[in-house]
Structure formats: C-alpha cells, structure tokens
N, C-alpha and C positions, 0 to 999 in steps of 0.2 A: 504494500500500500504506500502510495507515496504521501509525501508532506502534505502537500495542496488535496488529499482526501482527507486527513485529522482535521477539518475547520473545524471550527464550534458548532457550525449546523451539525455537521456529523456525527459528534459526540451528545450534542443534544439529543438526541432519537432513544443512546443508552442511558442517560439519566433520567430521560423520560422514564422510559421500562425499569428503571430500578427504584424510581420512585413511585410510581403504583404499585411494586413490590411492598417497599416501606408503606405506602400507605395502608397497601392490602394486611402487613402487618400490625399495622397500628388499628386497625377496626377490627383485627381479629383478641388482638388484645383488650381492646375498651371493653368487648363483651364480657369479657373475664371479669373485668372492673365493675360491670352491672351486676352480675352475678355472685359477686363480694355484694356490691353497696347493698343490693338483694336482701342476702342474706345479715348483713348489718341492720338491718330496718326490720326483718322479720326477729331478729335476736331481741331489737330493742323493741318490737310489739310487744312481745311474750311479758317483758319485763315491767309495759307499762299496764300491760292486762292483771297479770299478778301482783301487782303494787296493792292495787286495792284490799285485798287478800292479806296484804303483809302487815297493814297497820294495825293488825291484832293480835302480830305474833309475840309483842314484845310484854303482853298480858298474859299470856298464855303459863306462864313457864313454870311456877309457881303453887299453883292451887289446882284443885280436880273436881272442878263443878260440875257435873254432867250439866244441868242446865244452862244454857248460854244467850238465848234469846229472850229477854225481860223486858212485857208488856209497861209500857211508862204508868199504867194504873193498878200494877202492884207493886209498884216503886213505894217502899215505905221511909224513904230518905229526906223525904220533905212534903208538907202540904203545899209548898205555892208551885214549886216548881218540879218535874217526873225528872229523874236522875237524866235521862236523854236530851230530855230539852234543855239540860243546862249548862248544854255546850253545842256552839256549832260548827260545823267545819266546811270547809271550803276551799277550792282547786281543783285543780284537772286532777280525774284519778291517774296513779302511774307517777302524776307530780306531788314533790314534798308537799302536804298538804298543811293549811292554816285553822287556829283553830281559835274560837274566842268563848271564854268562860263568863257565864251569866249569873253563876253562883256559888258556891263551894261545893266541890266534888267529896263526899263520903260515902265509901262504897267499902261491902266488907263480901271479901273471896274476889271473885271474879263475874264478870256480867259484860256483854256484848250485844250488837244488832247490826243489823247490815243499812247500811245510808243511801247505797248505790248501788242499784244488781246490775250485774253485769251481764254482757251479753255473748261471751264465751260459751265454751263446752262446760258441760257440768262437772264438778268437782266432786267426785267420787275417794273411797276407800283406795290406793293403789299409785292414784292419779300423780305423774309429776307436777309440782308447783313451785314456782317461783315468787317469792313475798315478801314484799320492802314494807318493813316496821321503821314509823317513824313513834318516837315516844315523848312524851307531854308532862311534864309538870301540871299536877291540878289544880295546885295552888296557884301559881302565876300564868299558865298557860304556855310559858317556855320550853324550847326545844330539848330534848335533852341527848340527844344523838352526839355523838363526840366533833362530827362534821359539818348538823345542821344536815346533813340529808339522810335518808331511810335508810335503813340494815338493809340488804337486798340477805335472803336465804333461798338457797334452793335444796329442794330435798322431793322424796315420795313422803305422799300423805300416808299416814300410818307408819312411819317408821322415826327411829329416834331423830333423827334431823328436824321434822318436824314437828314431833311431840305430842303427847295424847289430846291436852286441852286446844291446841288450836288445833287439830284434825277434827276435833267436833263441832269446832266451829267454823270451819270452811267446807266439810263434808255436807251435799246439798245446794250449796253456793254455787255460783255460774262460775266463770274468767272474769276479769275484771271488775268484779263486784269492789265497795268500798266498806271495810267493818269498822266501829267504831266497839273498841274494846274499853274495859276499866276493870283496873285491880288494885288490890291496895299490895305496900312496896312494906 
C-alpha cells in the first residue's frame, strides 16, 4: 500500500468500525449496569417494604405477651386519652419515621397495633423478613437509635433472629405494613 493510500479518509473507515465496536461495547455493558441499578432498587424495595414491620422489633425482645393487638377501649392507662392515640407518627413507611407524644406513655409488658397495612405478601410462620426498628423515648419522644436511623434486621420469622414476640406480631401482617409497638425498658 502506498503512502498516498494511508490518508485520513482511509483510516477513517477503520475507526469508524472500531468505534461501533466500542460503542457496541458500551450498550452491551450499560445493560449490565441496568441490571445492577435493577437489582439495587428491588434490594432497596424489600427494605423499605419491611421497614414498616421493623418499628416493632425493638419492643419485642423483652416480655412474652401473646396478646399484641390492644383495642384503644380496653386501654386502662388513662381516661382522657387510649394508650394509641397518645402518640402519632408520621413519614413515609420504609423512612425513619416521626413521632409526637400527646401525653405520657405508661404501659406495663408489651402492646402493639398496626398504623399502616401494607400491601405486600402476607407475613407468615417461615417467611423471610427484613425490619428496621426505629426506637423512641416516651418521655420526650426522642430518637434513641445510636445513628438516628432504624436497626435494619433480617432474619426468618420464627426463628431466633427474629424472636418469638415480634413473630407474633408481624405473623398475619402484609409487606410493608407500619407497627406501632410499646414496652416498658
């Protein structure tokens, strides 16, 4: 080949072709990268589904109520106000949740309700679950997590990870439900 064939027109034609190569490489890679972020987003569904679920683990650990569900009109904790109504809370479930006390909390054992059903699979006997307890001061309504954000646990329902009192109390429950737990410390 002589000189006057190597022009730049001519060498252009192969960088052509090797740059739809790289390109063709590069789109086969990004799919890869969706397929991560994918599975990044489905990790962190799970996470924000079972959050709800989790704010009741840090009650749990403690006492062995079998009752967990306590109608606010056999609350014998006060006349003005039903032990439930005297806190409310608020945020995204999945997000650290907020919480504001409308009167003093005394509560003797352990007592729970659900604020927010969720719309997940049902929470069986077996079932894996992941659940971020965030825990409260009932006197001030202060966080009491070392971080400011929820415990995240993961474990099967039914077994020591997750413990006999919050298995009965999330057994029945959806995905994403939100519990509002209370125990005394």
């Amino acid at each position: 080949m002589s000189p006057a064939a190597q022009t730049p027109d001519s060498v252009s034609p192969r960088r052509s072709k090797g740059s739809s190569r790289r390109a063709a490489a590069r789109g086969g890679r990004s799919r890869g990268a969706s397929r991560a972020s994918l599975l990044g987003r489905l990790v962190i569904a799970l996470v924000l589904i079972a959050a709800g679920v989790g704010v009741a683990w840090w009650a749990v650990q403690s006492t062995d109520r079998s009752q967990v569900e306590v109608p606010a009109e056999t609350s014998a904790q006060s006349t003005t106000l039903p032990l439930f109504e005297r806190v409310s809370v608020s945020g995204r479930v999945g997000a650290t949740p907020t919480i504001e006390i409308k009167a003093p909390l005394e509560v003797d054992g352990t007592k729970a309700t659900t604020i927010v059903d969720g719309s997940g699979r049902d929470i069986t006997e077996g079932s894996p679950v992941l659940v971020a307890i965030t825990a409260f001061d009932g006197a001030s309504g202060q966080t009491l997590s070392e971080s400011g954000r929820p415990q995240l646990s993961l474990g099967i329902v039914g077994t020591d990870a997750i413990g006999d009192e919050l298995t009965r109390m999330v057994v029945g429950k959806r995905e994403g439900s939100r519990l509002v737990a209370f125990r005394t410390i």
